[in-house]
N, C-alpha and C positions, 0 to 999 in steps of 0.2 A: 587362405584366410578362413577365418573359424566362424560358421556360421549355425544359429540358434532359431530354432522352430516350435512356437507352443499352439496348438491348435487346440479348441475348446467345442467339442461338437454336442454340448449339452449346452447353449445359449438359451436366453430367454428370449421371448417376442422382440417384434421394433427392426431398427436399420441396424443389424450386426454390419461391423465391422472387423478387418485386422487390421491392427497396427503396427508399423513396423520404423524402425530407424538406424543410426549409425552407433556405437560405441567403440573406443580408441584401442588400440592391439596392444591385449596384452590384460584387458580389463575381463576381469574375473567373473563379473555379475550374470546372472541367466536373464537371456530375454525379456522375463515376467521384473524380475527387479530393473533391469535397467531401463521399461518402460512405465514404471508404477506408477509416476505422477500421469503418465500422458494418459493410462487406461483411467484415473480420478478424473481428468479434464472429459475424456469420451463420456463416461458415465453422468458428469454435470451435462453435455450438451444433449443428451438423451442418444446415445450411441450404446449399443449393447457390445462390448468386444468380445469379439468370436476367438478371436485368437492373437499372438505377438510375434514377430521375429527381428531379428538384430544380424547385423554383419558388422561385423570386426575388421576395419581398415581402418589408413589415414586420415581420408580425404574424399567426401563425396565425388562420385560423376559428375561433370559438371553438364554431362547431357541424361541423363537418365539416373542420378543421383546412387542410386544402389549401382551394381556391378553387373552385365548384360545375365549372367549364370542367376542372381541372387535375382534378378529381374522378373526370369523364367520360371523360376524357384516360387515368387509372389504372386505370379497369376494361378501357379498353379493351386497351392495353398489359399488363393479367393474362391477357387474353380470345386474344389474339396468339400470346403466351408460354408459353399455359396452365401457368400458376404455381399451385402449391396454397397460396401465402400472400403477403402483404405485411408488412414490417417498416418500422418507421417511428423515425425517426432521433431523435425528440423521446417523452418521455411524455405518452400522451393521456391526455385525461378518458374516465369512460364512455361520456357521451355523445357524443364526437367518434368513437369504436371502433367505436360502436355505426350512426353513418352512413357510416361507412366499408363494413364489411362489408353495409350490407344494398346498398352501390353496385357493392359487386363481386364479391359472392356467394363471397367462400372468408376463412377466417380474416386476424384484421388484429393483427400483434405488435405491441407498441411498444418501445422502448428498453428499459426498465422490466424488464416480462416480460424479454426478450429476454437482460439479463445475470442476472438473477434462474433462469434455465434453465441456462446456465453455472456459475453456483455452484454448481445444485443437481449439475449433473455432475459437480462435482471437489473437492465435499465429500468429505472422508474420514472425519475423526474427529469422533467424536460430540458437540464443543462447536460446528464447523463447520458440520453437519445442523441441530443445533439453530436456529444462527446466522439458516443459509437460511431453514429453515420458517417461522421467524419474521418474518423479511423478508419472505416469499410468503403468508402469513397476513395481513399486513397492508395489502398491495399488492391483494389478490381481497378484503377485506372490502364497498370502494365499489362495487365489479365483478357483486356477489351480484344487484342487482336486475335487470340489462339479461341475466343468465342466466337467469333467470326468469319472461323477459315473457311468455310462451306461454300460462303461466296464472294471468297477474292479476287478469282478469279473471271467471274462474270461482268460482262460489258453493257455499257447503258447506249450502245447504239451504233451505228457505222461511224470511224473514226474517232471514237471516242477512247481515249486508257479511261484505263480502272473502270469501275462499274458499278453496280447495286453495292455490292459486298463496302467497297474502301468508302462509297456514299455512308453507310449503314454506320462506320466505324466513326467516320467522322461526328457525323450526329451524338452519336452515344458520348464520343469521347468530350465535345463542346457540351452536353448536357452536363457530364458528369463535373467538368470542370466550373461552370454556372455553378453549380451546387455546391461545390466542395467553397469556392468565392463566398457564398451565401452564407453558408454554416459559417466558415471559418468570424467573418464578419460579425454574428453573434455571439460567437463561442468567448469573441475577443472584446464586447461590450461584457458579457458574463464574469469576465476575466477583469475587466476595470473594474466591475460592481465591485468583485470578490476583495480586491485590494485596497479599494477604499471602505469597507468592511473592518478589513482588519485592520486596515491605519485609524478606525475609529477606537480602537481600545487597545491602547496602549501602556495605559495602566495595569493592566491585567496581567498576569502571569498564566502565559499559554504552552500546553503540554499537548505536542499532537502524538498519536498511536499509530504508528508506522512500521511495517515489518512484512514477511511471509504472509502470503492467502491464508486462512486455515490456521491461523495459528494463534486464535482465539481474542483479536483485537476489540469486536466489538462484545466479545461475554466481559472482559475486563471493563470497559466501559459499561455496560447495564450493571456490574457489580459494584461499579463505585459510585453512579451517577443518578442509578436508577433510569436508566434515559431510554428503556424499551428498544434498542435498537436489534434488527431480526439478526442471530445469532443460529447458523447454522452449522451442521457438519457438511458442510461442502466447498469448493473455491468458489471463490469468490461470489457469496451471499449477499453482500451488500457490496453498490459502488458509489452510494451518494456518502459525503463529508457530512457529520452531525457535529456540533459544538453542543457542549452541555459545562452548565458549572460542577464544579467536585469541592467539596469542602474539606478540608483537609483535617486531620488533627488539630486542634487546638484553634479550629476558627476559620484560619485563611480560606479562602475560596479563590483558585482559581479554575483558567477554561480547560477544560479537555476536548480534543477531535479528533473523530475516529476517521482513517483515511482508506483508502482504494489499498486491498491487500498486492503484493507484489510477486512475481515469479519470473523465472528463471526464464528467460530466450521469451523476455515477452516482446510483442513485437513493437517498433520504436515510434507506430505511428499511435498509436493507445498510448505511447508515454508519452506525445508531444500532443496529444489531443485533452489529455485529462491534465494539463497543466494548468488550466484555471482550480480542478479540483485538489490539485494538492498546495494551490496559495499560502491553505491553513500551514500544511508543515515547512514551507519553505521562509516563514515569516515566524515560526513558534520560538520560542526562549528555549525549547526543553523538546527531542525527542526522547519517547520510549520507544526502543525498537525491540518488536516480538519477534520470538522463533519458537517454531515446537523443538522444545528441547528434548522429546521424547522422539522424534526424528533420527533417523540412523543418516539422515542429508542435513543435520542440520548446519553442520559448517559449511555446507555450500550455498545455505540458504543467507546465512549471515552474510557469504560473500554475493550473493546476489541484491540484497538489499543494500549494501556498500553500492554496487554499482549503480543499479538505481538513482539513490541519493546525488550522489558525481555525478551521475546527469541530467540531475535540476540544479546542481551547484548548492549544494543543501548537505555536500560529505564533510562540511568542516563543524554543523551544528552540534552544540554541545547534546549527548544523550546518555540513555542508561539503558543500558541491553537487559531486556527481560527474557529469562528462559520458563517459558510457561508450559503446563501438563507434567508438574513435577509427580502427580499422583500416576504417570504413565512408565514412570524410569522404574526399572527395576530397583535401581542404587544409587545414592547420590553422587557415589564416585565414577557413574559412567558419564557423567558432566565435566570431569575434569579434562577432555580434549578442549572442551567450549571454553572453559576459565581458563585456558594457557592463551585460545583467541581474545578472549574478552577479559581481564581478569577483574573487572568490578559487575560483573554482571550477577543478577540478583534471579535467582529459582524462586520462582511460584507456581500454584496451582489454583489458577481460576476457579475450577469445580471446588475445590475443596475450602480455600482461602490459604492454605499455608504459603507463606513468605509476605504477608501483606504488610506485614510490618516493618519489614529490610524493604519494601520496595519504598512506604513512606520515608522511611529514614532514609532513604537514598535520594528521592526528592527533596525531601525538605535539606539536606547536604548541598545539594546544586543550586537549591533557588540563593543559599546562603553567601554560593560562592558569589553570583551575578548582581548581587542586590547590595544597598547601600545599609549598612547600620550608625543609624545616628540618635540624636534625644534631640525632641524638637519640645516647645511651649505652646498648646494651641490653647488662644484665649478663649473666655467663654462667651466669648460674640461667635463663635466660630466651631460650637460644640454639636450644630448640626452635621460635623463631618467625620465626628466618630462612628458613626456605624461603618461609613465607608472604609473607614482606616482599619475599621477591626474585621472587615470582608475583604481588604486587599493588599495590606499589609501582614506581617507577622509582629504581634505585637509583644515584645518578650516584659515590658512591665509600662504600668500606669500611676503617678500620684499627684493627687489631686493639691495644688495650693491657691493662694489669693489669685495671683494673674491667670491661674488656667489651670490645665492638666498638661503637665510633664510626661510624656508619652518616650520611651525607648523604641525604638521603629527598625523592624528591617525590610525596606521598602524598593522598590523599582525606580528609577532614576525620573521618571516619568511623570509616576506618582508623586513623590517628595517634591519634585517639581509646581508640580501644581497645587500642591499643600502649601506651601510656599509661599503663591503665587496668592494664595487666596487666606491669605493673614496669619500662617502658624509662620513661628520662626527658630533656627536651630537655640537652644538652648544655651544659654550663658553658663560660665564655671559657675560662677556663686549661686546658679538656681539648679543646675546641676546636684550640687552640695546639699544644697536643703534634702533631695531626696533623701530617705531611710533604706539603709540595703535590703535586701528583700526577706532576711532571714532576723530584721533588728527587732528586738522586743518592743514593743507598744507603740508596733503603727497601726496597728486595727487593720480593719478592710482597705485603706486610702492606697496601697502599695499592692498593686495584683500581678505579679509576675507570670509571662508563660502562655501569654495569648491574650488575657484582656476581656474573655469572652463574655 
């Protein structure tokens, strides 16, 4: 088996680390590349990596996860480097953890941990804290015994099994289980607010921003919303859900929400924990799903956020693949692997604004497909609900006669609903008629094609 060593003995300060994981035989990449994302994750948790190495097999150990030789090879290389830890690019079992550290004598992360430490650092709000704990509650539950070995074996008296230690284990584990009850309990009141939230505006036309960490979700949101939200170069900068309205060309105004960025082997207790947090996209009319299209992973990225999606049940919502940091490609044509994946997918560049305008035309495409077009008659007892019409409809023309204003509407089922409901009525052929086409000579201002606004 082909085994790969990069050692970095110019670190800066802090808890250096090496990292090291598996990659499939056969696969070409050096160490440094085939662990790029995981040394970005080290560096977000505040990890300095010292160094990387990779083994080239199947199928991990299923007791020591590397290979006993590539084992020896690891301590030795922390021993070299004097690393105060190793991170490891897969989720281990306990007992894989547990032969790791006793081969090399200083803590062994895994994946797991490792974004599970990140969340908890850039949790903010208190549904987000909840969210983590919960996540890390459930992740250290299997982890409880190999922390406890020391005294397993110890007896709490003449005739007695077990002893301090399986006393100790217990406690911890009934604590930890209390808690996990507790959280979950709020997480899930959190979770009913969130959806009667969104069952409260249903008229609305909502766009959630869904994609790769890092791949510029919430700079497109401040660019369209102005909505201040913190826009970093790092994973995952932000993990709370914002809604903001976006007004669109020619008037409409619908929601945008900016959601939890996503990654690859993330672990499944953070995706069933943040499932109040992504209500917004699993209830939206409309994803955009981001990827850095300047990514040389980015087709695996697109395929990770497919899986993702499939598992809130959310892979069938209709969306528009955004390829964002087109100012990073060298050439438009090195996108053409992503358009044989996607092929209505729209390149932009957030920093720059190129493509903003295929991405509106792209939306405004989709809402057109989902929404009703009709000509309704709202009388003028009922002219206090143009503004609404003209903030949540698209209004492609207006003219005004005796009974009312003759409105052309392309509207949410929702909405016309409740138009409806509350005294406008679909339009008659002979009032229909009376309209002047929008190009006729001497209708004045009465006839405003094209939004209305």
């Amino acid at each position: 088996m082909k085994n790969e060593n990069i050692v970095n003995t110019r670190s800066g300060h802090g808890t250096e680390a090496i990292l090291f994981g598996l990659v499939p035989m056969g696969d070409p990449r050096t160490a440094a590349e085939a662990l790029n994302e995981l040394q970005l994750l080290a560096e977000t948790a505040d990890f300095v990596p010292a160094g990387c190495m990779v083994q080239h097999r199947r199928h991990a150990d299923p007791h020591t996860y590397l290979g006993s030789g590539k084992l020896d090879e690891l301590a030795e290389v922390v021993r070299l480097a004097h690393s105060g830890a190793v991170i490891c690019d897969d989720s281990l079992t306990p007992n894989q953890a547990k032969h790791i550290e006793a081969a090399i004598k200083v803590p062994c992360i895994d994946r797991s941990e490792l974004i599970l430490q990140i969340f908890g650092m850039h949790a903010r709000s208190p549904q987000a804290k909840l969210q983590v704990e919960l996540a890390a509650l459930q992740y250290e539950m299997p982890r409880l015994r190999r922390r406890w070995t020391h005294l397993e074996r110890q007896r709490g008296g003449i005739g007695v099994r077990g002893g301090a230690g399986e006393k100790q284990i217990d406690v911890d584990r009934n604590l930890i289980r209390t808690r996990i009850s507790s959280v979950s309990r709020e997480i899930k009141r959190i979770e009913q607010h969130k959806e009667r939230e969104v069952a409260g505006r249903p008229d609305m036309f909502t766009i959630a921003l869904v994609g790769y960490t890092n791949a510029g979700k919430s700079s497109l949101m401040n660019r369209l919303t102005e909505a201040g939200v913190l826009a970093e170069n790092k994973l995952f900068s932000t993990l709370d859900t914002r809604t903001r309205p976006w007004r669109l060309p020619g008037g409409r105004t619908v929601l945008l929400t900016d959601t939890v960025g996503f990654l690859r082997k993330l672990p499944h207790q953070l995706v069933a924990s943040f499932h109040a947090t992504l209500q917004e996209a699993l209830h939206a009319d409309l994803l955009l799903v981001m990827v850095d299209g300047s990514s040389p992973e980015a087709a695996e990225q697109l395929h990770t956020v497919d899986e993702v999606l499939d598992s809130l049940d959310a892979g069938d919502l209709p969306r528009v693949t955004v390829l964002n940091k087109l100012d990073q490609v060298r050439d438009s044509s090195d996108l053409a692997p992503l358009w044989q994946i996607e092929p209505g997918a729209v390149a932009i560049s957030v920093l720059r604004g190129d493509g903003m305008d295929d991405l509106h035309a792209a939306i405004q495409q989709h809402i057109a497909a989902v929404e009703n077009r009709v000509e309704i008659l709202l009388p003028h007892t009922s002219r206090y609900l143009l503004g609404e019409i003209r903030a949540k409809a698209s209004v492609l023309s207006e003219f005004y006669t005796e009974e009312g204003c003759l409105m052309e509407l392309q509207a949410s089922p929702a909405l016309l609903g409740r138009l409806l409901a509350e005294g406008a009525r679909v339009a008659a052929a002979d009032e229909r008629a009376k309209a002047p086409a929008p190009n006729e000579p001497g209708t004045g201002d009465d006839r405003q094609p094209g939004g209305g606004a």
